[in-house]
Backbone as CSV, one residue per row, in Angstrom:
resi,resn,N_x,N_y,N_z,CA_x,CA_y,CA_z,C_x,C_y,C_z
1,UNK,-13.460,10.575,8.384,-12.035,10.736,8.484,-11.517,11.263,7.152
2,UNK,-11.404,10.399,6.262,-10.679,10.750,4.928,-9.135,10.625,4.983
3,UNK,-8.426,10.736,3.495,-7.076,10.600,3.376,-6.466,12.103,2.806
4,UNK,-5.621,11.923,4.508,-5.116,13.507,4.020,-3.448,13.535,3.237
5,UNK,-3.169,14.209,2.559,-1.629,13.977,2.134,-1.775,13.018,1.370
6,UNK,-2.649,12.911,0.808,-2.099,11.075,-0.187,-1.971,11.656,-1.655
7,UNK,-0.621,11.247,-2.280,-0.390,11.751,-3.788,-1.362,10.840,-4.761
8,UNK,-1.254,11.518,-5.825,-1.777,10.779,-7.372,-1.112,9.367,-7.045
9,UNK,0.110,9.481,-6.927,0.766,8.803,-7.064,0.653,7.251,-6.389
10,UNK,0.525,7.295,-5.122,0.823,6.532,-3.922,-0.468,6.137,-4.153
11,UNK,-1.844,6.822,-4.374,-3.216,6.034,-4.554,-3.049,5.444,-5.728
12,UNK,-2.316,5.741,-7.001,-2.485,4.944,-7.926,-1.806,3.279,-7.507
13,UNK,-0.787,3.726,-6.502,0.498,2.681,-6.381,-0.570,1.152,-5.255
14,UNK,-1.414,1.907,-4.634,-2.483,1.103,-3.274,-2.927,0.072,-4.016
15,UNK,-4.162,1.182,-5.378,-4.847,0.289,-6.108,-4.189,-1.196,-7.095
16,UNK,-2.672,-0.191,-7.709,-2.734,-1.257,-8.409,-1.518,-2.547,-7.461
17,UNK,-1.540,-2.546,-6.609,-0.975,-3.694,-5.683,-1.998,-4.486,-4.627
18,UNK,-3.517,-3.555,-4.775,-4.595,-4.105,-4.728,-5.201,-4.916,-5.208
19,UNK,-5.429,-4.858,-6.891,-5.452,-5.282,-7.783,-4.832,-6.782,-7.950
20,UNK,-3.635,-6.758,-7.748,-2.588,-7.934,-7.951,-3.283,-8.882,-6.853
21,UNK,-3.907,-8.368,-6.001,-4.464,-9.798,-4.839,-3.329,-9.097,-3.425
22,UNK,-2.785,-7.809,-3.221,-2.057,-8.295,-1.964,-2.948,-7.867,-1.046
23,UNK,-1.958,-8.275,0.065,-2.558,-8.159,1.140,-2.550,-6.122,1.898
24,UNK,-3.541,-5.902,2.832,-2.942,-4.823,3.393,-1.796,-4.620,4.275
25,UNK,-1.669,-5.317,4.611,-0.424,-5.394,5.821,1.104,-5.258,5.225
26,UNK,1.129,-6.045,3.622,1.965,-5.934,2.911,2.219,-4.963,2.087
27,UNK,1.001,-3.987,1.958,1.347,-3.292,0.981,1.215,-1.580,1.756
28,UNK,1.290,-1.866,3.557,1.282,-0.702,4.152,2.553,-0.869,4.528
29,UNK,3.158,-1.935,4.617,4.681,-1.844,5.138,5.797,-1.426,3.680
30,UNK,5.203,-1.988,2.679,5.853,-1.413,1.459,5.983,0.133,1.021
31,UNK,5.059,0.808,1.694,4.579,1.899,1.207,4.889,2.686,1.980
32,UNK,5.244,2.169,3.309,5.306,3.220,4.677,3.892,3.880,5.119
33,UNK,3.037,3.079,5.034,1.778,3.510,5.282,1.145,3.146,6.693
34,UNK,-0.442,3.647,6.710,-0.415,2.531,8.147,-1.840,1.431,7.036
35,UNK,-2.348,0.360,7.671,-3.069,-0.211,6.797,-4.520,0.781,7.161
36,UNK,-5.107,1.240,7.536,-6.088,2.221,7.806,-6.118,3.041,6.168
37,UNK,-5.196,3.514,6.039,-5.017,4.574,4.499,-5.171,3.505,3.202
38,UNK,-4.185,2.003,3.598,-4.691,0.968,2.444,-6.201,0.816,2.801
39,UNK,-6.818,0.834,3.701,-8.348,0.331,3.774,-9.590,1.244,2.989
40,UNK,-8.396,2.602,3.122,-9.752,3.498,2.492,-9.517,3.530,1.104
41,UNK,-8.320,3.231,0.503,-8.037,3.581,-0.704,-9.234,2.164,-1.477
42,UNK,-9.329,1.130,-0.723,-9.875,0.235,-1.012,-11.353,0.237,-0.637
43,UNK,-11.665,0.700,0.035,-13.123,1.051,-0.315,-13.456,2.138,-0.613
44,UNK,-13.177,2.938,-0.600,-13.581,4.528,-1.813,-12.744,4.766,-2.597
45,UNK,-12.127,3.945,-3.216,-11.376,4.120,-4.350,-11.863,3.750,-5.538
């Protein structure tokens, strides 16, 4: 599959709210994401 459209930005923003311990669900609704795009940023990131 891969992540299409995703800025510098918004992957930097995944990891570091990753980082902090959240959850995906929380940080795809923050982001306007779906959690699928948090999942990849989190394992090939």
């Amino acid at each position: 599959m891969g992540i299409r459209n995703m800025t510098v930005r918004r992957f930097d923003e995944i990891q570091r709210r990753l980082a902090e311990g959240r959850g995906l669900r929380e940080i795809a609704r923050a982001l306007g994401c779906s959690r699928d795009t948090v999942r990849e940023v989190r394992d090939h990131g």
